[in-house]
DSSP file (Angstrom, degrees, kcal/mol; ACC not computed):
  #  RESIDUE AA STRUCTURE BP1 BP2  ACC     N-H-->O    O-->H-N    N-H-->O    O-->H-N    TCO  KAPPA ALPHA  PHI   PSI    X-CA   Y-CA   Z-CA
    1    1 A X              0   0    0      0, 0.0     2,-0.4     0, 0.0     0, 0.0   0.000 360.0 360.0 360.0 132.0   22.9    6.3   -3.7
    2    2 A X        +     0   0    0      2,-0.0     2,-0.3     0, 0.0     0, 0.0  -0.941 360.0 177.5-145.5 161.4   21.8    5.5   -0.2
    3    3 A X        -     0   0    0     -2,-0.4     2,-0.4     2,-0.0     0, 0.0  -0.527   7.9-178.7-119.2 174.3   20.1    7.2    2.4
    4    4 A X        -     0   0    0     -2,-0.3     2,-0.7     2,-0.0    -2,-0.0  -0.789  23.9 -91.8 175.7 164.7   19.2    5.8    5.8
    5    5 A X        -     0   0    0     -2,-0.4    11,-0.1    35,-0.1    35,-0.1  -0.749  22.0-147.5-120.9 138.9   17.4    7.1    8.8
    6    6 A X        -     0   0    0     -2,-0.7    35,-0.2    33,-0.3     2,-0.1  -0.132  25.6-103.1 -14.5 122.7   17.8    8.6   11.7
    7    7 A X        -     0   0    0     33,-0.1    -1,-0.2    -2,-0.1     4,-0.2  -0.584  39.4-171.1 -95.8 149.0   16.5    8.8   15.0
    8    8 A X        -     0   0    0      2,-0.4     3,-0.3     3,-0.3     4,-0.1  -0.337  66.2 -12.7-135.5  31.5   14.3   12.0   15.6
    9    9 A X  S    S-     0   0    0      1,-0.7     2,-0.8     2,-0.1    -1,-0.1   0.338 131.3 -51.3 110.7  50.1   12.8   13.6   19.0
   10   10 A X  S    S+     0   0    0      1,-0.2    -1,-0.7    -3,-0.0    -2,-0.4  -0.922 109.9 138.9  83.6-122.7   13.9    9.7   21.0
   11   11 A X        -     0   0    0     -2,-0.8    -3,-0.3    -3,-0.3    -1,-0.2   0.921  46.6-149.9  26.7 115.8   11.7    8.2   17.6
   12   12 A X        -     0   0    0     -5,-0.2    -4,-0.3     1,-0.1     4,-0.2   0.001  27.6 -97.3 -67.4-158.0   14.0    5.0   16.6
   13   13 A X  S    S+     0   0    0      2,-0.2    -1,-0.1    -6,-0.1    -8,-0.1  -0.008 122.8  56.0 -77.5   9.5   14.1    4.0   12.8
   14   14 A X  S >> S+     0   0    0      3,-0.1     4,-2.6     1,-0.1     3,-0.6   0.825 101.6  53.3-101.6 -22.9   11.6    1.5   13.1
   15   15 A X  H 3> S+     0   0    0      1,-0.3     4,-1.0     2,-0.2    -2,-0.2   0.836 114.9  42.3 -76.0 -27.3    9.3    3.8   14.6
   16   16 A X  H 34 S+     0   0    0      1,-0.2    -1,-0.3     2,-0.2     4,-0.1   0.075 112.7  58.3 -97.1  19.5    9.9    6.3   11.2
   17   17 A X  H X> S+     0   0    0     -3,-0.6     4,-2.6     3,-0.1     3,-1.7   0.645 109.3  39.7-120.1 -52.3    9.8    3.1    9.3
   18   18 A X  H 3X S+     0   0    0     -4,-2.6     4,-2.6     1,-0.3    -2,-0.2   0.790 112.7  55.4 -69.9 -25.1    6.2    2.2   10.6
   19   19 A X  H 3X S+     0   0    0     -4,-1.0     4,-0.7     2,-0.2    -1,-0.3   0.650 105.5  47.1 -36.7 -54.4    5.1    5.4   10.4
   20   20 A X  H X4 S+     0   0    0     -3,-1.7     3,-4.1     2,-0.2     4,-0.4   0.977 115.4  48.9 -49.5 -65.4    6.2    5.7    6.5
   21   21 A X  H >X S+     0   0    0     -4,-2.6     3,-4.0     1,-0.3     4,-1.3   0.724 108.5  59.9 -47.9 -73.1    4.2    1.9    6.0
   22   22 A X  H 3< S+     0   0    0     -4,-2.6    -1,-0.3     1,-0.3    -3,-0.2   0.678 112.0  38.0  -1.7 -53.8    1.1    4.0    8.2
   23   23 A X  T << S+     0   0    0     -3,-4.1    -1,-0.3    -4,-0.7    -2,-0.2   0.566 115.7  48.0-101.5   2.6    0.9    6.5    5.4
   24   24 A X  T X4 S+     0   0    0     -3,-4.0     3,-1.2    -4,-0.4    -1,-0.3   0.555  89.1 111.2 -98.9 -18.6    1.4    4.4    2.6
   25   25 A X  T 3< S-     0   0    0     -4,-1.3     0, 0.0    -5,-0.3     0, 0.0  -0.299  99.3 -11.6 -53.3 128.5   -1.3    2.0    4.0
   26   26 A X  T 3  S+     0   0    0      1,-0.2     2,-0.3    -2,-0.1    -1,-0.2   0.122  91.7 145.4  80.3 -11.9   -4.6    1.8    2.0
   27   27 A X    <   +     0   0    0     -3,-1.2    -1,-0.2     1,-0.2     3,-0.1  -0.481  21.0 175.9 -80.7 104.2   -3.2    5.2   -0.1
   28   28 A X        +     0   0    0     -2,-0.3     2,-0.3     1,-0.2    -1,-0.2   0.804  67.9  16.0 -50.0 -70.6   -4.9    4.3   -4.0
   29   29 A X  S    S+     0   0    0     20,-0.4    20,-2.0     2,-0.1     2,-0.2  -0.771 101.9  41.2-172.2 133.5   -3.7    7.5   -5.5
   30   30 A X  E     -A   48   0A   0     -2,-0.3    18,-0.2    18,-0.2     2,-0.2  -0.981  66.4 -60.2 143.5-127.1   -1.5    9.9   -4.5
   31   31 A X  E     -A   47   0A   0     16,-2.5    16,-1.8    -2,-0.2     2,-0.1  -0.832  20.0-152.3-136.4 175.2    1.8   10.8   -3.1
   32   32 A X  E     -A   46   0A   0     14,-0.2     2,-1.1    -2,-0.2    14,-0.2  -0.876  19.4-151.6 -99.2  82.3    4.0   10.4    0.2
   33   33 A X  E     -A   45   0A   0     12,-1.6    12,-1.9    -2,-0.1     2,-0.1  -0.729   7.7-156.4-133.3 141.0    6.4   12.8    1.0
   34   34 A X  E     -A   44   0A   0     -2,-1.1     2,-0.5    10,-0.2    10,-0.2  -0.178  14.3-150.4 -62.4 120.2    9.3   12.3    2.9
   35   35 A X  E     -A   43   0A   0      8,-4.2     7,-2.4    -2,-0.1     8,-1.6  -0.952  16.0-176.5 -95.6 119.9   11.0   15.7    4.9
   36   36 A X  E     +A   41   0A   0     -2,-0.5     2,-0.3     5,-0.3     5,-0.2  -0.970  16.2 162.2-130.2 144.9   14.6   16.0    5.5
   37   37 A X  E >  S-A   40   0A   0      3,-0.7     3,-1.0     1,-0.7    -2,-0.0  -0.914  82.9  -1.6-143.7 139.5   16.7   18.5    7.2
   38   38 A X  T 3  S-     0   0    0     -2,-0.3    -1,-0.7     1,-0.2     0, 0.0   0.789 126.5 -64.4  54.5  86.0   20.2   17.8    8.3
   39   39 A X  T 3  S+     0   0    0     -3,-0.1   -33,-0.3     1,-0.1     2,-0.2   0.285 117.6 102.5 -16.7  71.6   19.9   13.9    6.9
   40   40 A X  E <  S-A   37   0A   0     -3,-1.0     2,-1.0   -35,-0.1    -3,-0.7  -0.866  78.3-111.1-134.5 130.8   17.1   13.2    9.6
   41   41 A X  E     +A   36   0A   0     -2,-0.2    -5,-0.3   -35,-0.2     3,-0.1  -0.140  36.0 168.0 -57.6 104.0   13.0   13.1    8.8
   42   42 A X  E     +     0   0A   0     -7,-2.4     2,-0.3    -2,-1.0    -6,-0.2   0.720  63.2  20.9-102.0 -13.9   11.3   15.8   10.2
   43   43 A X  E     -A   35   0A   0     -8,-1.6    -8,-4.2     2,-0.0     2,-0.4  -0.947  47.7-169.0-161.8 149.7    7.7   15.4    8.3
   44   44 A X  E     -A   34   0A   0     -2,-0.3     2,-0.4   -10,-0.2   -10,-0.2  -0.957  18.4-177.9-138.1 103.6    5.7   12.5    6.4
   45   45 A X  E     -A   33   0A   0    -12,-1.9   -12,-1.6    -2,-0.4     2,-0.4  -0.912  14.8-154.5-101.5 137.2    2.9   14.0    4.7
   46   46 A X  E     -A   32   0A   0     -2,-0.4     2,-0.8   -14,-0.2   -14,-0.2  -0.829   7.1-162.0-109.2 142.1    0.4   11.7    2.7
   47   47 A X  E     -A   31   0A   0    -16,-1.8   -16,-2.5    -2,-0.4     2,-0.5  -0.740  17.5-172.5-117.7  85.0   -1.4   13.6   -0.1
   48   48 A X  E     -A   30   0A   0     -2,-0.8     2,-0.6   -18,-0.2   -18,-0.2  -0.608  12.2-156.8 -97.8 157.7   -4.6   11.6   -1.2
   49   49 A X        -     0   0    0    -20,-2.0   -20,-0.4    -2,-0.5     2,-0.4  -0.990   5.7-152.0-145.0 148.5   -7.0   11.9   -3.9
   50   50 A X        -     0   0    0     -2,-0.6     2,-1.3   -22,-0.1    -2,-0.0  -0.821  11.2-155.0-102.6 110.3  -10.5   10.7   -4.4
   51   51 A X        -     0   0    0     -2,-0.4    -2,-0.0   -22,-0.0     2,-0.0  -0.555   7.4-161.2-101.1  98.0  -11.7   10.1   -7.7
   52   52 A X        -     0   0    0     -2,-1.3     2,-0.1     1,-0.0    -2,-0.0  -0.389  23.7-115.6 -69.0 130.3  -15.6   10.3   -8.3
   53   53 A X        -     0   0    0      1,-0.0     2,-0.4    -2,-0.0     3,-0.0  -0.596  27.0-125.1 -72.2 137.1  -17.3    8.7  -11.5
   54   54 A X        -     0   0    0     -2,-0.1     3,-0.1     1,-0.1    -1,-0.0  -0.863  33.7-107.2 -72.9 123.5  -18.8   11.2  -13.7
   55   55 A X        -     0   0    0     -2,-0.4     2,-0.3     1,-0.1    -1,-0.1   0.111  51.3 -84.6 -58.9 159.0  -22.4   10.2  -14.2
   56   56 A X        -     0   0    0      1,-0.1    -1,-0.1    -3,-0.0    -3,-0.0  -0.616  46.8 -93.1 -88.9 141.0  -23.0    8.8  -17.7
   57   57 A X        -     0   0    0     -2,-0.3     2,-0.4    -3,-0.1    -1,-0.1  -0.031  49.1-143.3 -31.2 123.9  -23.6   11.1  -20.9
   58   58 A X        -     0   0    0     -3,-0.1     2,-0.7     0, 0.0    -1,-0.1  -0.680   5.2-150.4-104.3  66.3  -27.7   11.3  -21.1
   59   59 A X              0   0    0     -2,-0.4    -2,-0.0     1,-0.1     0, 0.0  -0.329 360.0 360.0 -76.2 107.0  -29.1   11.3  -24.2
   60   60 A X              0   0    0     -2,-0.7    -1,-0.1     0, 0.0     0, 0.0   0.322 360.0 360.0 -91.9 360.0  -32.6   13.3  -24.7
């Protein structure tokens, strides 16, 4: 299966290409997702999450 993309409001593919790399950049954990309508991309949302250490078990 293959997809490929589409130019969007003037936006080439390279610009939707840097744009993906933008929102995958630095991204630890969590997701990236891709919006299509009509095979063209119409949103790239990045979903991150911050994980915080639980302070250690204290025993009194």
């Amino acid at each position: 299966m293959s997809a490929s993309v589409r130019s969007i409001d003037g936006q080439d593919e390279a610009t939707i290409l840097r744009e993906i790399q933008s929102a995958l950049r630095d991204l630890r954990f969590g997701a990236v997702e891709i919006t299509v309508h009509n095979a063209q991309v119409v949103q790239i949302e990045r979903k991150e999450k911050f994980r915080l250490q639980q302070p250690g078990n204290k025993s009194g």
